[in-house]
C-alpha angles and dihedrals in degrees: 000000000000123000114261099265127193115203126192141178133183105202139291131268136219090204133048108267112247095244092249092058096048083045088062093047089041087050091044099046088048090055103046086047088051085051102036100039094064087066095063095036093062086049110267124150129275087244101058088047096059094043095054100040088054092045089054084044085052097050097049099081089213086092134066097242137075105355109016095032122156128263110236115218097284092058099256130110124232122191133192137185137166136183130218115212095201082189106060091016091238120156126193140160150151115239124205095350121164135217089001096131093214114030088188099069091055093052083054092048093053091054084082093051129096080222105055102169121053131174135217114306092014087055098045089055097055085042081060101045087044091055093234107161120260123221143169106249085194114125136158092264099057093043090049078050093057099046093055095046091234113176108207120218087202129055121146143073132206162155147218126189138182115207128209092261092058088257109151129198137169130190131174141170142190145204092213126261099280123272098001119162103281115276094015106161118226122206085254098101093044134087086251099068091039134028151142149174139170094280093047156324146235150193115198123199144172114058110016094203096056089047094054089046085063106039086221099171103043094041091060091049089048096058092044075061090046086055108254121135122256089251093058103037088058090057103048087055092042087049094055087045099059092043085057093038088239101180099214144086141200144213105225137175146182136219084251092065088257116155126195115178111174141147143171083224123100094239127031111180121209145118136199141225134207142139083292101058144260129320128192125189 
């Protein structure tokens, strides 16, 4: 039986990383994997593992999402997550919700609802009967962003694992893609971005509307299904992106402890934990 295996990613690049800034992520990623692994090496489930990891990756404001998001072209700032159960096959997530500080927990709150995907108003007031924190994601750099009317090509984080009972989750969330039009929807909060199922998982990031057009997470999961290997159901999908010029990558595993990381970016930032330690690209 695998080891249990955490896998997360903070987003792609269209442009080579200058090395201090890949040093920060690398230093932030270490350190959400050092406080999120011991969960699932003490036995706790895939799901829990995902939530926290991208509630840790919310709360750095190095991301575009949670704290740090970005402002779409009316000045405010919209946020979405969702969250994958591979176990019971469950989806949820919030789409375009404002002021909740973790987007993520909502989107886990909302697994034990009949409902299990609110928008915008609808969410936010969920997030407040639930008694979820509020925050301003505001910061200087996004304000900086905004007033220089800078459209990002990356905008989500996220995270797959893999428990000691086989049990497989993903979860991801996103501050939006910079000065979008206002209420655009990513394919974060679509089983494109995140799924999972008992054979694997996947987190899916870069631009959310490629990435819908080509149901990426869903599909991997799907031939996983069909009875490929990881391996083999990432390229076939790869394979279709680059043909297409999709501009986007994924961290993906399987309930075998197989780990596929790929984009057609120039940076894809993750790292991964298991019983050997903690590796960072």
């Amino acid at each position: 039986m695998p080891a249990p295996l955490l896998l997360v990613h903070g987003g792609t690049g269209a442009k080579a990383m200058h090395e201090e800034r890949h040093r920060a992520y690398v230093e932030s990623l270490k350190r959400i994997l050092e406080q999120t692994y011991p969960l699932l090496a003490r036995g706790g489930s895939a799901v829990t593992a995902v939530v926290r990891a991208v509630e840790l990756l919310e709360n750095d404001p190095l991301y575009n999402a949670g704290l740090g998001s970005k402002i779409q072209s009316d000045g405010k700032i919209r946020m979405s997550a969702s969250l994958m159960d591979g176990r019971r096959r469950r989806f949820s997530g919030c789409v375009n919700v404002e002021g909740v500080k973790n987007p993520i927990r909502l989107a886990k709150l909302l697994q034990t609802r009949g409902d299990r995907v609110l928008a915008e108003a609808g969410a936010r007031q969920f997030a407040r009967e639930a008694g979820l924190p509020f925050a301003s994601p505001f910061t200087l750099r996004a304000r900086a962003d905004f007033k220089r009317r800078r459209q990002g090509k990356s905008g989500t984080v996220g995270a797959v694992a893999l428990d000691r009972k086989q049990h497989l989750a993903a979860a991801t969330s996103t501050g939006g893609r910079g000065f979008e039009y206002p209420h655009r929807v990513s394919d974060t909060p679509t089983v494109a971005a995140s799924f999972a199922n008992r054979l694997g998982a996947v987190s899916a990031t870069g631009i959310g509307e490629e990435i819908v057009e080509h149901a990426v997470a869903a599909r991997i999961c799907a031939f996983l299904e069909s009875g490929l290997s990881l391996k083999a159901a990432t390229h076939r999908v790869l394979t279709q992106v680059r043909q297409n010029r999709g501009q986007f990558g994924w961290i993906a595993l399987d309930r075998h402890g197989q780990v596929q990381a790929v984009t057609t970016t120039k940076t894809l930032i993750w790292a991964q934990a298991t019983p050997a330690g903690i590796t960072c690209f």
